[in-house]
N, C-alpha and C positions, 0 to 999 in steps of 0.2 A: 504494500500500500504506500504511494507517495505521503511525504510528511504534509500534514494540514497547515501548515505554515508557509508551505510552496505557492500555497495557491491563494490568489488576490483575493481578499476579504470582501471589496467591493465591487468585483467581476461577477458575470452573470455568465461566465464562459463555460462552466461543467454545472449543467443543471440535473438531475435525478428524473425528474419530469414532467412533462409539460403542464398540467394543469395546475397542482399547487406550488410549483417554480413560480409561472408568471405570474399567479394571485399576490407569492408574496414578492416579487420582484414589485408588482403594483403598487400593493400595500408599503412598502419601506422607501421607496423610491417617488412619492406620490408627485411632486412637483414638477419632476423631471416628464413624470407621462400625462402631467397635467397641460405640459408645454407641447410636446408632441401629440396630443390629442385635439389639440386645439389647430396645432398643425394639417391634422388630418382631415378634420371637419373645415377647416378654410378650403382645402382642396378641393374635397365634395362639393362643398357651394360653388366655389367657384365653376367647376366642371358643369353642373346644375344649372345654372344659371341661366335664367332666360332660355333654356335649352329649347326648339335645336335652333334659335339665335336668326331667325330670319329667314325671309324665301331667296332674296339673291344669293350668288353662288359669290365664295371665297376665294382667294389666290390662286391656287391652281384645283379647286376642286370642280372645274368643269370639264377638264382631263377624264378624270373618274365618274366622274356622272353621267358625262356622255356615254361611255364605255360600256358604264353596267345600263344604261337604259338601253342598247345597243343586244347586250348580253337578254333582258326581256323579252327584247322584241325579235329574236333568234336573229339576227342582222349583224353580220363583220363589220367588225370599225376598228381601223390601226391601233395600238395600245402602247406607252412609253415604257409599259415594263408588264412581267408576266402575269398570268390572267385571275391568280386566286383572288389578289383585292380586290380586282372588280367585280368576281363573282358572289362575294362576300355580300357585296355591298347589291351587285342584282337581287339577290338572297330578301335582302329587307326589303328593296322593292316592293318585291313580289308581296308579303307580309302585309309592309304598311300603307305599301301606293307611294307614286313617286312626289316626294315632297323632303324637304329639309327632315323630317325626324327620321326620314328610310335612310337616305343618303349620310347622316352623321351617326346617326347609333354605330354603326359596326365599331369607330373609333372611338367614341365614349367607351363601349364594352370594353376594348381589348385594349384601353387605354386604363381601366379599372382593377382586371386582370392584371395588369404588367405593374402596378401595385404590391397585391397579395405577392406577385410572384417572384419579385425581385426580394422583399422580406422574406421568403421561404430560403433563396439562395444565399441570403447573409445568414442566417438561422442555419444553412448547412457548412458555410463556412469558416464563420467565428464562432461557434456553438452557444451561440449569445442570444437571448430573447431580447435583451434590450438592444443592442445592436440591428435585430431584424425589425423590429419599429421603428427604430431612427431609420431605417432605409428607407422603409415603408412612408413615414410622415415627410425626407426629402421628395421623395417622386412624387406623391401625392400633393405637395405642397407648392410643384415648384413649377414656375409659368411655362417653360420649355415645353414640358408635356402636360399641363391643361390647355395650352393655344393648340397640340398638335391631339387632343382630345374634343374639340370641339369643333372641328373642322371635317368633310368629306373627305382627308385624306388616307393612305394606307401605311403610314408611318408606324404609330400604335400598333398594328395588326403585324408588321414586318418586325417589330421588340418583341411584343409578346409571345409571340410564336419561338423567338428565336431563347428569350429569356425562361421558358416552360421547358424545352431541348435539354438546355446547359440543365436546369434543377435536377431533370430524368437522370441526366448522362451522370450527373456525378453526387446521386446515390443508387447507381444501375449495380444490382447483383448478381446478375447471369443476361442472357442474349436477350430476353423478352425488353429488362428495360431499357437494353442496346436498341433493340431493335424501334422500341418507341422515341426514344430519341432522335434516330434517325427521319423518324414521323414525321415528328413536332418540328424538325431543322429543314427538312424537305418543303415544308408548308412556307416557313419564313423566306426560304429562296426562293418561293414559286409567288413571292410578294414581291419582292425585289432582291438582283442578286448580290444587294450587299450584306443579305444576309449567309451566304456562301462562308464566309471566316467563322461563324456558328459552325456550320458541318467540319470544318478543319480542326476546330476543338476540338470537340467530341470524339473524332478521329484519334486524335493525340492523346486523349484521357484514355481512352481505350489500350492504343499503344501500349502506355505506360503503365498501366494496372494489370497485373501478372495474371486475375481470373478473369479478366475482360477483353485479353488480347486474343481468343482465337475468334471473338467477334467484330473486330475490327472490319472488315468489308461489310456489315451490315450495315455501318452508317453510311456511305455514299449510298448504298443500293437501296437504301429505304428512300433516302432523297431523293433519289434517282427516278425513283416510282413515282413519289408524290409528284415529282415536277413535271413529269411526263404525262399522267395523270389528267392532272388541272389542265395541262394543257392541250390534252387530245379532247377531255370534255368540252373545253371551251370554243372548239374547233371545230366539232360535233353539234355542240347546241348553235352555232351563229350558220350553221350551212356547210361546212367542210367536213376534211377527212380527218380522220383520228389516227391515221397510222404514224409512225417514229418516223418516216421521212416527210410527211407534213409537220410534225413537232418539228423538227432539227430546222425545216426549211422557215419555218415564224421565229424563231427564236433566233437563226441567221438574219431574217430582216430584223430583229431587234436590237441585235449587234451592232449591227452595220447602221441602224438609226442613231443610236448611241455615239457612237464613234464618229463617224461623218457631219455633226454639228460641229460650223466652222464659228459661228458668231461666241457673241464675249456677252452674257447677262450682265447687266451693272449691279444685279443682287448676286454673283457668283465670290466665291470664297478661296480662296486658297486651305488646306488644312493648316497649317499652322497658325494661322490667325484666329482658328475656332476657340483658342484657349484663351482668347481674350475676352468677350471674340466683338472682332471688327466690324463685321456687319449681320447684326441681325435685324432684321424688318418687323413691318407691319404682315401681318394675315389679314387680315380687314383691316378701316376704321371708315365711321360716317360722322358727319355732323349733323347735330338735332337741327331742324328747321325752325326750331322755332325756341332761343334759351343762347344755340351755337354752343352745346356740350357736344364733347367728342366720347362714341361710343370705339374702343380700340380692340384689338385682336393683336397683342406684341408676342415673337418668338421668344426673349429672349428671359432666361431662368433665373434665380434666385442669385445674386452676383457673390453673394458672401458662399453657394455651396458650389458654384461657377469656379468660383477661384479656390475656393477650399479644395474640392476634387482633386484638381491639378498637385495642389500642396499631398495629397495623401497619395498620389497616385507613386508623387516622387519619394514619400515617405516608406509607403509599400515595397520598392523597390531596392531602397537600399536594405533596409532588413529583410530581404531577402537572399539581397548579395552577404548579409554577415549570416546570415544563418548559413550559406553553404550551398552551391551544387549536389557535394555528396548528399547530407541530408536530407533536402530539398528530395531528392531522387529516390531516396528508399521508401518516405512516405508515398511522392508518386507511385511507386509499384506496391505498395500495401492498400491502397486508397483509405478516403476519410470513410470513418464507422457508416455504414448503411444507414441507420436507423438516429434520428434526431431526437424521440421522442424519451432514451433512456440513455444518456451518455454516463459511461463509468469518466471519473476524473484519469487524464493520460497519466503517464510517469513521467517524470522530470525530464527533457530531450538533452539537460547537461547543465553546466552550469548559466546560472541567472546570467540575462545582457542586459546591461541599463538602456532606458529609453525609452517612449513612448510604448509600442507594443513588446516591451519583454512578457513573456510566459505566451504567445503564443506562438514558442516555436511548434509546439505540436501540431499547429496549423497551415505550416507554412507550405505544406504540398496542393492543401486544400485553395488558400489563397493563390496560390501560384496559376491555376486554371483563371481565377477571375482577373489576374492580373497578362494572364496569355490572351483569353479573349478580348477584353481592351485593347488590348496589342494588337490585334490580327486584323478586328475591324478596322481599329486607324492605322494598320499596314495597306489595308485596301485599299486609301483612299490616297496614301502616301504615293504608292505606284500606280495607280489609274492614270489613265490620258485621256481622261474624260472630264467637262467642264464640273466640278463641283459645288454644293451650298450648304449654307449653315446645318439645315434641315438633318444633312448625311450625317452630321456629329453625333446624333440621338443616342444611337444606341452605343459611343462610345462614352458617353457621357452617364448612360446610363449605370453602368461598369465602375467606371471613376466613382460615383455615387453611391456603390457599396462599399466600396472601398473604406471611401471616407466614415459610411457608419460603423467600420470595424474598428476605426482610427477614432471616430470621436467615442465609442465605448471604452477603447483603454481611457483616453484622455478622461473620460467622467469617473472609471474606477481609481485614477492617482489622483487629481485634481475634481471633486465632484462642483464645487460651486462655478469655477470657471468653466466650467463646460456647460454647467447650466444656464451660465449666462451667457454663454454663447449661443445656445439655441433660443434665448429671448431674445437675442438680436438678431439670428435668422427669421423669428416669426415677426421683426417687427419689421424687416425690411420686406416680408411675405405682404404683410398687412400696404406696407407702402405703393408695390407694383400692385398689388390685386385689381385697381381698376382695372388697368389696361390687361391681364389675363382672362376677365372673366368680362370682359364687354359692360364694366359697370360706368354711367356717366362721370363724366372729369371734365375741367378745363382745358380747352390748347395749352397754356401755361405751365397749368400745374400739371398736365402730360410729360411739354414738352423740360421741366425741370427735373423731372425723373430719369431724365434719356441725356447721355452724353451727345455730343452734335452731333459723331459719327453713330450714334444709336437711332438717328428719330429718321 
């Protein structure tokens, strides 16, 4: 048995079990999840809000609209990427009739989803209940993804899918949960292929996990299916053929769409300026006709977990380089405990590191997956020769985002008051942009004093 004195008195990192863990996690800690709950219901409102926000169509959400009403009416129409979003969204259609709550639910949902789901994945990888709330209250809280929640687009659908994958993949016990993995990361590429660096994970965690590597080919081939799939269905339902050389041959003109745009958007990005970031826009805004309040739709996310992220992504990184390669490696091939709900306390991985996250070297195989996946996506985007925008950051951002909740949990278990005040200051600058996420009225003014001049 490790000695009780190893292990941090005010960590929530080896809990016994779920249900009276987080009670008294609740119960003793009540201020901290009184901040983050408050965090949590800001976001709901906000996402809520005036929902679905008007009958004119948004930024680019007539891209997709066209498409899936297209997808209705069995009738081909060119597509800027592959066919599951829009089928998704023909789907409500059909449901609700074509109007603003058919065309936006699919992204509210799977923008609610990518919630719960990214708290699941901090929850499996800093074995933290409080940690997995703080994930949960930043996304949920944070304007990035309520503006890409309220919107006709398939952004949300392209995370969630991809962020459901990673949770399977890496508490997978044998081929079955390989194989769903492979599922849920095939749906996310068949939304868009920047979800592609999702299946190349999962790949690798496979790889690396000694009872998981003879299923290592199930993951492209499960992708392989679902993408193939969606898109002989959607080729089939608009008047074509379903066979693998009508797939290859849509998916070549998709390519070649892609690729062959010579012009230069004035809202395109560079990646390295996302960590700033330099240019994020408006998704909507109008002005009242009659008062001249500005009703707004802004990109851009919570600046203090914007820039925070960035800080832990860099913090992640070097405690990973002092914990080791070797180390780092053997946990990969043992993988982290299957099961969340009864963690025995690890044994000591050696001696105590001073620092922000010391005692979770036992972790550091576990974190190393969400620090690989951040990576892969923003490798995507690093080597693409394709024009990019803020929007692409999403799901790398989304990554950084756990991160940082595994980061601000050490920091609330050494320091609890300053962390607590620090998340009063995330929810007050929450509170400050909330107009312009949730389309609530504001002044030009007092909009445009929120927004750096490069922001408005």
């Amino acid at each position: 048995m490790p000695d009780p004195s190893s292990v941090d008195p005010g960590s929530s990192a080896h809990l016994p079990a779920a249900g009276p863990s987080l009670r008294r996690e609740l119960r003793e800690n009540a201020p901290l999840y009184l901040v983050l709950g408050v965090l949590l219901l800001l976001g709901l409102f906000l996402r809520f809000h005036d929902m679905p926000g008007g009958t004119g169509l948004k930024f680019d959400e007539h891209h997709y609209v066209r498409v899936a009403r297209s997808n209705v009416a069995h009738r081909y129409d060119t597509a800027l990427h592959p066919a599951l979003g829009s089928l998704i969204m023909a789907g409500a259609i059909e449901l609700f009739g074509d109007g603003p709550f058919a065309w936006r639910l699919p992204a509210l949902v799977f923008g609610l989803c990518t919630v719960v789901l990214c708290a699941w994945v901090t929850r499996v990888v800093f074995k933290s209940w409080r940690a997995a709330l703080m994930a949960g209250a930043f996304i949920a809280s944070d304007g990035f993804f309520i503006g890409y929640s309220r919107v006709a687009l398939i952004d949300t659908t392209l995370i969630a899918f991809g962020i459901a994958g990673i949770a399977v993949i890496l508490t997978a016990r044998n081929g079955w949960g390989v194989l769903l993995a492979g599922l849920l990361l095939g749906a996310s590429a068949s939304v868009k292929l920047s979800g592609v660096p999702f299946i190349a994970a999962a790949a690798a965690v496979c790889l690396a996990r000694r009872r998981l590597r003879w299923y290592v080919p199930l993951v492209p081939l499960a992708a392989a299916l679902v993408f193939y799939a969606q898109t002989a269905f959607h080729l089939m339902l608009t008047g074509g053929s379903g066979s693998l050389s009508a797939a290859i041959a849509e998916h070549r003109r998709l390519l070649h769409s892609h690729f062959s745009f010579t012009g230069v958007n004035p809202l395109s990005s560079k990646w390295y300026t996302w960590f700033v970031p330099a240019r994020p826009f408006f998704l909507w805004r109008d002005v009242e006709a009659v008062g001249g309040n500005v009703h707004a739709l802004h990109m851009l996310g919570n600046p203090l977990l914007w820039w925070g992220s960035s800080v832990a992504v860099i913090l992640c990184a070097i405690f990973l380089a002092r914990v080791g390669w070797r180390r780092v490696w053997r946990q990969l091939q043992d993988g982290a405990p299957p099961s969340v709900e009864a963690d025995a306390p690890a044994p000591p991985a050696g001696p105590a590191r001073p620092g922000l996250l010391a005692g979770l070297e036992p972790r550091a195989g576990a974190l190393f997956w969400v620090f690989l996946t951040w990576a892969g996506s923003l490798g995507f985007w690093v080597l693409s020769l394709r024009e990019a925008y803020l929007y692409h950051f999403l799901p790398i951002y989304m990554f950084a985002l756990i991160m940082l909740a595994g980061v601000w949990d050490r920091w609330y278990a050494r320091r609890p008051l300053a962390a607590l005040i620090g998340l009063c200051a995330v929810l007050e600058v929450a509170l400050l942009y909330a107009p312009m996420w949730g389309e609530l009225p504001i002044t030009e003014a007092a909009l445009n004093a929120r927004l750096f001049p490069f922001w408005r």
